[in-house]
C-alpha positions as CSV (number, residue, x, y, z in Angstrom):
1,X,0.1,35.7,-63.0
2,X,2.7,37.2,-65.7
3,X,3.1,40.2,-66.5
4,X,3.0,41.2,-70.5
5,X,4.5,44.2,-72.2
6,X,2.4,46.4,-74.9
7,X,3.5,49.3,-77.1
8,X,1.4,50.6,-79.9
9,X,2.1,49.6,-83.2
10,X,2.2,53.2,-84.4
11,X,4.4,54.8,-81.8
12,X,5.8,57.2,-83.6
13,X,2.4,58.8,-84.8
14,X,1.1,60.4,-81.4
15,X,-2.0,61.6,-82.6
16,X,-2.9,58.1,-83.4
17,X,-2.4,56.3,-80.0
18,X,-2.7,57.8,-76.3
19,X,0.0,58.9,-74.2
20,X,-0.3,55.3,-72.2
21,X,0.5,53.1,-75.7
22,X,2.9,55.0,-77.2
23,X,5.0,54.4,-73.9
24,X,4.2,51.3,-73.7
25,X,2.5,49.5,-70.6
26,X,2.6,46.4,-68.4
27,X,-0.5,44.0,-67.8
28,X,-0.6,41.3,-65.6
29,X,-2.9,38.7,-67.1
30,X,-3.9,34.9,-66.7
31,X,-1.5,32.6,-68.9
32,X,-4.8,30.7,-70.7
33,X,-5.9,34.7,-72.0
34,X,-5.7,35.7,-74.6
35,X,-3.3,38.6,-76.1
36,X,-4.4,42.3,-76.0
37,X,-5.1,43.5,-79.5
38,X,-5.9,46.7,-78.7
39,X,-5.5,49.7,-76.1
40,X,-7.9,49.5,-73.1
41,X,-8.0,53.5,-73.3
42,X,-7.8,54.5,-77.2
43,X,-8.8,51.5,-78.7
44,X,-5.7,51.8,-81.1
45,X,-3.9,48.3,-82.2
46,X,-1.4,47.3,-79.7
47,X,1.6,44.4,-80.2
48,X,2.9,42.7,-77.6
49,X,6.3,42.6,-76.3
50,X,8.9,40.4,-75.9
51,X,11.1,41.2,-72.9
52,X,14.2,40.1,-70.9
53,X,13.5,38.0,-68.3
54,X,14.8,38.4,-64.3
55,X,17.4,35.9,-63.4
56,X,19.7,35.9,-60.4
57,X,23.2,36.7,-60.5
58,X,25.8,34.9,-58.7
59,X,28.6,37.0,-57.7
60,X,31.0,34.3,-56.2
61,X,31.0,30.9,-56.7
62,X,29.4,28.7,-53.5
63,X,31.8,27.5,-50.9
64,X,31.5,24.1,-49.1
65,X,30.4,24.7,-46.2
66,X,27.4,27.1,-48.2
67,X,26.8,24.9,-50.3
68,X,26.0,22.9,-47.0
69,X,24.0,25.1,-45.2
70,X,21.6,25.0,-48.3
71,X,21.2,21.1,-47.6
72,X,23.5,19.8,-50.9
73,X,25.2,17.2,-50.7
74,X,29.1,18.1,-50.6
75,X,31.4,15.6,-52.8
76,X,35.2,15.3,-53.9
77,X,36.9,13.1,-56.5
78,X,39.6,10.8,-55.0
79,X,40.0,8.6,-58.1
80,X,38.9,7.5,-61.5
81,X,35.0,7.0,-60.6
82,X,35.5,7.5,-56.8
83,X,33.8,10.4,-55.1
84,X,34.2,10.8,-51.2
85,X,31.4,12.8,-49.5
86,X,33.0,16.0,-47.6
């Protein structure tokens, strides 16, 4: 299941949203659901999110013989259309 972000759409008005939505909060909901209009605490109007995503980082670039051990398939040009597997 994802997770969603919320923040209340009056977060700088404290009296008008709890502590929880004026922070903002994670949910982790069902994809076919649908979007959380308001606060399950105060009720207030909440808007959802859009956050940056988690994606690996590479630090170096993959030797052969790793790129190996990971099952690919090693090859090396030797001409114009030639490949020679390594």
């Amino acid at each position: 299941m994802p997770i969603y972000e919320y923040i209340s759409e009056a977060p700088s008005d404290p009296e008008q949203s709890c502590r929880i939505c004026s922070r903002g909060f994670e949910l982790r909901r069902p994809i076919d659901r649908a979007a959380l209009v308001v606060c399950p605490l105060c009720k207030n109007p909440v808007k959802k999110v859009i956050s940056r995503i988690n994606t690996p980082k590479i630090t170096k670039p993959l030797s052969v013989t790793d790129a190996k051990k990971a099952g690919f398939t090693v090859l090396e040009r030797r001409d114009q259309g030639v490949y020679e597997k390594l």
